[in-house]
C-alpha positions in Angstrom: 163.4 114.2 92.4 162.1 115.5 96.1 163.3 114.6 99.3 160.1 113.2 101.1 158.8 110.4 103.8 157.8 107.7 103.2 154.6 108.6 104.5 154.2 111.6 102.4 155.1 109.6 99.4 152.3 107.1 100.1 149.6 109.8 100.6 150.8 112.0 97.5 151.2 108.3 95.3 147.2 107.8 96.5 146.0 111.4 96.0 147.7 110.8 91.9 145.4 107.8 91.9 142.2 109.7 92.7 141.6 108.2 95.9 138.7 110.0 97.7 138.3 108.4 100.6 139.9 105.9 103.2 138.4 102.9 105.2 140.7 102.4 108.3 141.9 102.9 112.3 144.9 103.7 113.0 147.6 102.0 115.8 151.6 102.6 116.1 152.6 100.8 113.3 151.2 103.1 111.0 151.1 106.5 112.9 153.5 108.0 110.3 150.7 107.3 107.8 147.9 109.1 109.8 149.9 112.4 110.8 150.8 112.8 107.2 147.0 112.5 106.7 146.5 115.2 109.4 144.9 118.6 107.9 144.8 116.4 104.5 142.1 117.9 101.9 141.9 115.9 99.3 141.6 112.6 100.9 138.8 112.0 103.4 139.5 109.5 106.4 136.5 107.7 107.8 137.1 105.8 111.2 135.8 102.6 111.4 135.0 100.6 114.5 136.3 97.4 113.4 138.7 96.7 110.9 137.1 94.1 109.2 134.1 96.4 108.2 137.1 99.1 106.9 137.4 96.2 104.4 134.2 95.4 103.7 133.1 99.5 103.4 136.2 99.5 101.0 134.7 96.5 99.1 131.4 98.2 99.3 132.7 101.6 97.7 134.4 99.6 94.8 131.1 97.7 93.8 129.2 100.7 94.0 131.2 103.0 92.0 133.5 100.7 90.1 136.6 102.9 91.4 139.7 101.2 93.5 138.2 100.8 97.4 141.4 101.6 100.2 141.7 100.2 103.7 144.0 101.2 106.1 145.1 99.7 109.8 148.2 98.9 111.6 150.6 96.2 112.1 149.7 92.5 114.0 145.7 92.1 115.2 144.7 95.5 112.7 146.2 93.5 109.5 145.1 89.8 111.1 141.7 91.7 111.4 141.5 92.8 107.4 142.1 89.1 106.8 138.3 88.2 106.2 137.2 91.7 104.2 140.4 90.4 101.8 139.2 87.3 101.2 135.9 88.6 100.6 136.9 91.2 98.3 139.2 88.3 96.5 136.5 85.4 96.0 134.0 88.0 94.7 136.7 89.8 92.4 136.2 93.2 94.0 139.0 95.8 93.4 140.7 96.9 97.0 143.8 98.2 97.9 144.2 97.5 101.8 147.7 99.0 103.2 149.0 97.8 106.9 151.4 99.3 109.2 154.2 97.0 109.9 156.9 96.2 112.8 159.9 98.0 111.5 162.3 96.2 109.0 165.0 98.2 110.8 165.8 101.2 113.5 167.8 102.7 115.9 170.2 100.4 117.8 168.5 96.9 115.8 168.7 95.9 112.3 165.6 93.8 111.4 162.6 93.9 114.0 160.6 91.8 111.0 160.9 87.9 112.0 161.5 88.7 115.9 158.1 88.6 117.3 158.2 92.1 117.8 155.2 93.8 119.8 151.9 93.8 117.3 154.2 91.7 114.4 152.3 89.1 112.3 153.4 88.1 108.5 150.8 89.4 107.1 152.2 89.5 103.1 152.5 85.3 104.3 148.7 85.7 105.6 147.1 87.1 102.7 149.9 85.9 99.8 146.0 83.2 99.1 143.9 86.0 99.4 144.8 88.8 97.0 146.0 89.2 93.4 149.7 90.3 94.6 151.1 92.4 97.7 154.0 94.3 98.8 156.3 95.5 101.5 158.3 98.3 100.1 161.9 98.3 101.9 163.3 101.8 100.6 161.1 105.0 100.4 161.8 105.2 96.9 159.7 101.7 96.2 156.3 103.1 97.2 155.4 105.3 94.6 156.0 102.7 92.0 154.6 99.8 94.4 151.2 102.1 94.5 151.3 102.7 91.0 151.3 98.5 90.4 149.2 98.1 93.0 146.2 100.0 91.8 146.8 98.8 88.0 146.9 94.9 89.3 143.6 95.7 91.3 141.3 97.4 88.9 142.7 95.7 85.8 142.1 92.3 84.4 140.0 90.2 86.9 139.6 92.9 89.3 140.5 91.9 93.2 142.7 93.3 96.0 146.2 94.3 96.2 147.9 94.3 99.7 150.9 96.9 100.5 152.3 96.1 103.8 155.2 99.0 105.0 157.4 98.7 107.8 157.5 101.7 110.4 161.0 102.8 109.6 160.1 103.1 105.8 157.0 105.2 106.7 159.5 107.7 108.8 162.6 107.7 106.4 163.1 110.5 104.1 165.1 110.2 100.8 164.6 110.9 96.9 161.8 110.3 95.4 160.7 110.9 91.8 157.0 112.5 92.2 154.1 112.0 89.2 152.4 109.1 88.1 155.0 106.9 86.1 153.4 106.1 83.0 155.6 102.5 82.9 153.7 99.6 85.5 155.9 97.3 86.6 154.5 94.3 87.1 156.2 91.3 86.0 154.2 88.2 84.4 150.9 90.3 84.6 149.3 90.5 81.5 145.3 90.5 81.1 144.1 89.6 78.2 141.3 92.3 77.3 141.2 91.2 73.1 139.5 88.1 72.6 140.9 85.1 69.6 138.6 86.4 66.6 138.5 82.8 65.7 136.8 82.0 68.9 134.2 85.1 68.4 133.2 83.6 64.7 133.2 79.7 66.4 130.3 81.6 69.0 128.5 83.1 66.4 128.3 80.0 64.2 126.5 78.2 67.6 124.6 80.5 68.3 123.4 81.9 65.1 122.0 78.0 64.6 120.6 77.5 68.0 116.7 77.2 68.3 116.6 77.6 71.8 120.2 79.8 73.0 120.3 80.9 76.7 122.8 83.6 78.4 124.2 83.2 81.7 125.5 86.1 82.9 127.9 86.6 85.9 129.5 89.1 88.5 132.1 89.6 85.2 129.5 91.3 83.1 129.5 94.3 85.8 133.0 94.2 86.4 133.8 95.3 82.8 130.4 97.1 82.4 128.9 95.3 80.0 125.3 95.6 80.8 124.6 97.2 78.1 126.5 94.7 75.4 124.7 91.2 77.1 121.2 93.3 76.5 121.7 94.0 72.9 122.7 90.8 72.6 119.9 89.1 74.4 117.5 91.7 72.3 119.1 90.2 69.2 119.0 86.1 70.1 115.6 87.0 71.8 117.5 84.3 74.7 116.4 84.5 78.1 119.4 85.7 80.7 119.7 84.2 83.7 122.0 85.5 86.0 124.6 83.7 88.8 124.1 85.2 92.3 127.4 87.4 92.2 125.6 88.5 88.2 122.4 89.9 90.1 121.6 93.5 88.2 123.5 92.5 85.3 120.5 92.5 83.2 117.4 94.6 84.4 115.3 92.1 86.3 112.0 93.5 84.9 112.9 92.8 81.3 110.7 89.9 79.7 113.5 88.5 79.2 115.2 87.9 82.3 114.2 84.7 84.2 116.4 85.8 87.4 119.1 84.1 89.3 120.0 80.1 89.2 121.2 78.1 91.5 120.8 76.3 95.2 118.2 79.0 96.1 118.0 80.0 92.3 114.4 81.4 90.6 112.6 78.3 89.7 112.6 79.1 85.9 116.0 79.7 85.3 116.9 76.2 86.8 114.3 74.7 84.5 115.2 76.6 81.1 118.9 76.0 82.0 118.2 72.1 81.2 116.4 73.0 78.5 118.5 75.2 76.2 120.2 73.9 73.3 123.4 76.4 73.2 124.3 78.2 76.9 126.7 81.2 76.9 128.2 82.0 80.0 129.9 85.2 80.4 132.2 86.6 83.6 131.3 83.7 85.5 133.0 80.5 87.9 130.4 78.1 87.6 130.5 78.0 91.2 128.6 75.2 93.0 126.5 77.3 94.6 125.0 78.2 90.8 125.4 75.3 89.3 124.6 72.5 91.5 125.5 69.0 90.5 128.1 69.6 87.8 127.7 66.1 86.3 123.4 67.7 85.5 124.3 71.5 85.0 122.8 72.2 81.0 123.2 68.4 79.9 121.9 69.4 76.6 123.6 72.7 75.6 126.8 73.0 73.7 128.6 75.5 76.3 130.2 79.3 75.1 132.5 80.5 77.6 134.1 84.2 78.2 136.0 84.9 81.0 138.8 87.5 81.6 140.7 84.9 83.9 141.9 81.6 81.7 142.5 79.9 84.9 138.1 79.7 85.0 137.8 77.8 81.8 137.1 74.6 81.8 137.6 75.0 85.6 134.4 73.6 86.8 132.5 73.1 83.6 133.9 71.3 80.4 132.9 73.8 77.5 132.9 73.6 74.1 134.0 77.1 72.6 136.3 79.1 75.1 137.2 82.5 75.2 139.7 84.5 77.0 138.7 88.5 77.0 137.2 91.1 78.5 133.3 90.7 78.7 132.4 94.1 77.5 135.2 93.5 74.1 134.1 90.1 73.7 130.1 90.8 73.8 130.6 93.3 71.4 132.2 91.3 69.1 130.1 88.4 69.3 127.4 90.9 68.4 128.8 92.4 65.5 129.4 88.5 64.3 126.0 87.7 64.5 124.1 90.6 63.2 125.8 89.6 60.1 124.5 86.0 60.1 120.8 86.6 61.5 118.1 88.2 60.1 115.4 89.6 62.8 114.4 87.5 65.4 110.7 86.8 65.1 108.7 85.4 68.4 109.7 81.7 68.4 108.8 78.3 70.5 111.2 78.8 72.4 110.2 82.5 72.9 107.2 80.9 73.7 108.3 78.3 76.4 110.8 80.9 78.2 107.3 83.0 78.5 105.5 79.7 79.8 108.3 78.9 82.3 108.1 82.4 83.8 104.3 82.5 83.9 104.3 79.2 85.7 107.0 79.0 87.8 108.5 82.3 88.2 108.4 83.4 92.3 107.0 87.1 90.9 104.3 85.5 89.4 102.8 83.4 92.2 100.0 85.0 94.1 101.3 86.4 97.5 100.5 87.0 100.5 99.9 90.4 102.6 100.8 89.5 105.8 104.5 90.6 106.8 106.3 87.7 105.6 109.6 87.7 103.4 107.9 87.4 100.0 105.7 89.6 100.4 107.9 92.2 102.2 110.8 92.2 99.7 108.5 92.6 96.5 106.7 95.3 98.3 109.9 97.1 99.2 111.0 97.1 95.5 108.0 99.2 94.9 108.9 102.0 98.1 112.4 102.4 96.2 113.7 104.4 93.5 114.9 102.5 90.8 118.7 102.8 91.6 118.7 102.1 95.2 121.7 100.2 96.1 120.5 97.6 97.9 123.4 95.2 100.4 122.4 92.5 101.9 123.7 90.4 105.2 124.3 86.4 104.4 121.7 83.5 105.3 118.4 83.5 104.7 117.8 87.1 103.9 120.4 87.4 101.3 118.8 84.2 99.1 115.2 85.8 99.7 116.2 89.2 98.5 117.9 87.1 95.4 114.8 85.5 94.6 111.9 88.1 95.7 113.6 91.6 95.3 114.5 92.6 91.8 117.3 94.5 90.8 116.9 96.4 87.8 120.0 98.5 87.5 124.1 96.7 87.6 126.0 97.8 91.0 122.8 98.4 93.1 123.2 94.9 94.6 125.8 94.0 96.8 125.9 91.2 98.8 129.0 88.7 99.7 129.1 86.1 97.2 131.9 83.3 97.1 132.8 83.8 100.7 129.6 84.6 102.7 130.2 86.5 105.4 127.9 87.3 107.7 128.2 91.1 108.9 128.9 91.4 105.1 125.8 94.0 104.5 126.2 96.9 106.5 129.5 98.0 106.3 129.1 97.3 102.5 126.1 100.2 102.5 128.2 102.4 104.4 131.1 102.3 101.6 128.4 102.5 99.0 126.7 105.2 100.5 129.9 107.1 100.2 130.8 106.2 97.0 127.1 107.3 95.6 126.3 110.2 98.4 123.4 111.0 96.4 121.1 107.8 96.3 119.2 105.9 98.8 121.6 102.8 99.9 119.5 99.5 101.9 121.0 97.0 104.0 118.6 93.6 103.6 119.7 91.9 107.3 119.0 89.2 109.2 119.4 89.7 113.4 122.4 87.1 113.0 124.1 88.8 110.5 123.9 92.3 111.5 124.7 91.7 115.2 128.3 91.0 114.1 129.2 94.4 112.9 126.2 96.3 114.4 129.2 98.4 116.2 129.3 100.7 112.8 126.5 102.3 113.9 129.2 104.6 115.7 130.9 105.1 112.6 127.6 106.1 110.2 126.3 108.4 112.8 129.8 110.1 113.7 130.5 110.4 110.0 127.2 111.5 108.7 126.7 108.4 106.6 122.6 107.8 106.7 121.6 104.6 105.3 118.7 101.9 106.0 119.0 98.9 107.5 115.9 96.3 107.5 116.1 93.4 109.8 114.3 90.5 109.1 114.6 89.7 112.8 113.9 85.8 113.5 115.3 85.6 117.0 117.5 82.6 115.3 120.5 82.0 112.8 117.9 81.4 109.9 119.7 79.8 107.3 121.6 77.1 109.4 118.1 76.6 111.5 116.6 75.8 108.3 119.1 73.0 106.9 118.9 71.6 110.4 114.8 71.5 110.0 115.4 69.9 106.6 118.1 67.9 106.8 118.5 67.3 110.5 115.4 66.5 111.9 115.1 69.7 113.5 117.9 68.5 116.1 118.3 72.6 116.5 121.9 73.1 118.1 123.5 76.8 118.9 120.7 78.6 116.5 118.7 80.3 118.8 119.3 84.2 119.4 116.3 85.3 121.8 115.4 88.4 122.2 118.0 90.4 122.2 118.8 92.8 121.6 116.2 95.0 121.4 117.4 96.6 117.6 115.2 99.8 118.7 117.2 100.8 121.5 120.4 99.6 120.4 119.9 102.0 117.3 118.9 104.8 119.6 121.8 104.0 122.1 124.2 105.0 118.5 122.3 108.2 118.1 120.4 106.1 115.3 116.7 105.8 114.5 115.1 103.2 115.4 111.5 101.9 113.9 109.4 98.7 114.9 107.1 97.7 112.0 104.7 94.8 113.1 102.6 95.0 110.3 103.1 96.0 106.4 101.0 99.1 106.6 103.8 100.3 109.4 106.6 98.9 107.1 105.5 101.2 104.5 105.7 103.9 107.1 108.8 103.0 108.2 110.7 102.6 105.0 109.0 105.8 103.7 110.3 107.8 106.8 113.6 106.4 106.7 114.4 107.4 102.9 113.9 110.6 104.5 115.9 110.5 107.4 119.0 112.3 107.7 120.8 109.1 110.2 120.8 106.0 109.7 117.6 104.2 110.1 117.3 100.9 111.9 113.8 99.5 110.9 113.1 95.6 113.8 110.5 93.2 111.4 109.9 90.7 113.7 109.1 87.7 111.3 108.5 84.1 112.1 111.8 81.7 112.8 110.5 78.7 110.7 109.9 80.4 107.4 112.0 78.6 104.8 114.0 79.8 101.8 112.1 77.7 98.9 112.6 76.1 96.5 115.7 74.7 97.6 118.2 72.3 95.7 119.6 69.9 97.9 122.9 68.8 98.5 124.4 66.9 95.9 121.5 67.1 93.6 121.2 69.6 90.0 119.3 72.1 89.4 116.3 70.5 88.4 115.8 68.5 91.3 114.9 71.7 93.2 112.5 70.7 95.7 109.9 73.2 97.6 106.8 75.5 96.3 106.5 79.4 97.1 
């Protein structure tokens, strides 16, 4: 036992959990946090210029490296402004710890300042109870070490999300006996993943599958969680089934293999929404079913008896009615599964169905199609896969250049794409690169934007040029809020209301104002150029593609409709 502050215990409970690196700005409420992290040299601050993007470079740091992200900022508007980086980070099962300053719980000459409308004060455990996996407001200094203990287990364990811990000014400043060390007992009442699958439900998936004639793997944001890459391609290798993968599952399974028939869904690859009606047996693994992958539930695989593994019970038989279900980890489970079948099948030899997933790709498949070489989306997205090493983590902004990078860029490796999933939030992409970028100094990290999108949190050029954090952004620049001006053409009668962005700014200058780069490519030959020169750069790199505002994200699936009414031609 030491006598310590609160403060200091916080910083010396995050320094036992490895923490690197910090996301955050700092206000009154949690001063006491930020002089204790004064002259600190373990734990590297980096100031943000909004809090929201200290969230969303957290988020971006966890996805990249797999490690715990941590955000930091003060009581009242600083937690209120974490609010949308913590749902992100929860609807896309990101692991975050984000830690706020609050009003104190008591002082000198009051008892309780908490519940008074005190200056800066907002219930923020009350905000964000929806939005995380747990959270806490420690009350003595002798709770935080074992709060931040719980904390990092809850986030990175199970289905991995974010964690909020929420101290009151008083608590940051008061000393008293701690116990110091990582306790080797979590506390964590009525937690308990379940990583080990049912055995009987492993040998119930092996009996389906080792039958099936035409077995098909969908693979979701779960596979990377529990990195299991590796596992789903043995296993596809073994079935010879084609993986598709949800939006959030992108990278899961290298994108190049002849396997892979890319992402399903509203803006999903052609093929895999065809083969996805076609297969006889579908295993689903670490995913939601979301609507945004499957459509209309009532027409999502009509014909396939339906596997389903998923750390998080709650998912099964959420959305989708399956018939075999099973509660593990994805990288156990897959394992298992395979040792099951290698008993029951003999090699896999090419079959029809081999044969028809080939077809489906051949015809349908967006890579496939003949494309053009003026600077338009397609062509610009499959070209920039080629300028980029293979693990490149590429983020992307939300709207129409997120679901054209889904469809036209491939991803070959897991964690080098990022992009906000379940939530979509715009301004999403470049904070995210920044965090990554930190988290992998060492590789070439691209932000994918639209000029909607990356106008909201442009302000972090500040913060990458300050802290020597040189990435690339590309801005597919329309002069209009793409996706939304799209549904309104489609859907709307092109009644366009509030889409149009003009001219400005000029992405150039604004990059240059920062202390940025900024590059202009009007034609591919200068795109090359441009992406070429900023891999090289040593700050960030804004490169303006002025593209046309009506180009469309097709095919398309309609509202209401399933998968295989996807409408639209490349």
């Amino acid at each position: 036992m030491v006598k310590m502050s609160g403060a200091k215990a916080l910083i010396e409970s995050l320094e036992q959990q490895n923490v690197d690196v910090i996301f955050g700005i700092l206000g009154g409420a949690i001063l006491p946090v930020y002089d204790e992290l004064c002259g600190n040299q373990k734990i590297r601050h980096i100031l943000s210029r909004h809090e929201q993007c200290a969230a969303h470079a957290a988020e971006g740091y966890a996805r990249a490296s797999g490690r715990v992200g941590v955000c930091l900022a003060t009581s009242g508007p600083g937690a209120t402004n974490l609010v949308t980086g913590i749902a992100n980070a929860y609807l896309d099962s990101s692991p975050m710890i984000a830690i706020t300053g609050q009003v104190p719980s008591s002082g000198v000459n009051t008892s309780y300042m908490i519940g008074k409308d005190a200056f800066q004060e907002a219930d923020i455990i009350g905000i964000t109870t929806p939005i995380t996996k747990h959270n806490y407001q420690p009350r003595t200094v002798g709770e935080i070490q074992p709060m931040v203990n719980a904390a990092f287990y809850i986030a990175s364990s199970g289905r991995p999300g974010p964690v909020l811990i929420d101290i009151p000014k008083n608590v940051q400043s008061g000393i008293d006996e701690v116990e110091t060390g990582l306790t080797a007992k979590i506390e964590a009442r009525g937690y308990k993943p379940k990583i080990n699958p049912d055995l009987s439900r492993i040998s119930e998936a092996a009996d389906l599958l080792a039958e099936a004639i035409d077995p098909m793997i969908l693979a979701g944001g779960g596979v990377i969680s529990s990195n299991a890459s590796d596992e789903l391609m043995q296993l596809s290798d073994l079935l010879m089934a084609p993986v598709a993968t949800t939006f959030m599952g992108k990278g899961a399974f290298p994108e190049g293999h002849p396997l892979s028939v890319g992402c399903i869904g509203m803006h999903g690859n052609p093929a895999a929404n065809k083969l996805m009606g076609e297969a006889e047996v579908l295993l689903a693994v670490g995913t939601r079913f979301s609507d945004r992958a499957t459509a209309n539930l009532d027409t999502f695989a009509p014909n396939a008896k339906k596997i389903h593994i998923d750390i998080d019970a709650a998912e099964i038989n959420k959305n989708i009615e399956v018939d075999v279900p099973i509660v593990g980890d994805a990288k156990v489970s897959l394992k298992l599964l395979y040792d099951a079948l290698i008993k029951k099948l003999p090699k896999m030899k090419v079959s029809a169905w081999s044969k028809r997933v080939k077809e489906a790709k051949e015809q349908l498949s967006p890579m496939m199609k003949e494309r053009p070489k003026d600077l338009v989306p397609k062509a610009l997205l499959i070209e920039l896969r080629k300028l980029l090493p293979d693990d490149t983590i590429v983020t992307t902004e939300v709207g129409q250049n997120q679901m054209w990078s889904a469809l036209y860029f491939q991803a070959l490796k897991p964690r080098t794409f990022i992009s906000s999933g379940g939530l979509g939030t715009m301004g999403f992409g470049f904070p995210a690169a920044l965090g990554a970028k930190v988290a992998c100094p060492d590789r070439a990290v691209v932000d994918i934007a639209g000029d909607g999108s990356f106008i909201m949190t442009e302000q972090e050029l500040a913060c990458s040029v300050t802290e020597n954090i040189p990435v690339t952004v590309i801005v597919l620049n329309n002069s209009v809020l793409g996706m939304v001006a799209q549904w309104q053409r489609t859907l709307y009668q092109r009644r366009y209301m509030a889409v149009n962005l003009g001219k400005t700014p000029d992405f150039v200058k604004l990059a240059e104002a920062y202390g940025a780069q900024g590059i202009r490519a009007n034609s591919m030959e200068e795109f090359h150029k441009a992406v070429k020169t900023a891999l090289k750069s040593k700050v960030t790199t804004v490169i303006d593609v002025p593209i046309g505002s009506e180009h469309d994200v097709v095919p398309f699936v309609p509202p209401g409709c399933g998968l295989p009414q996807q409408r639209g031609d490349f």
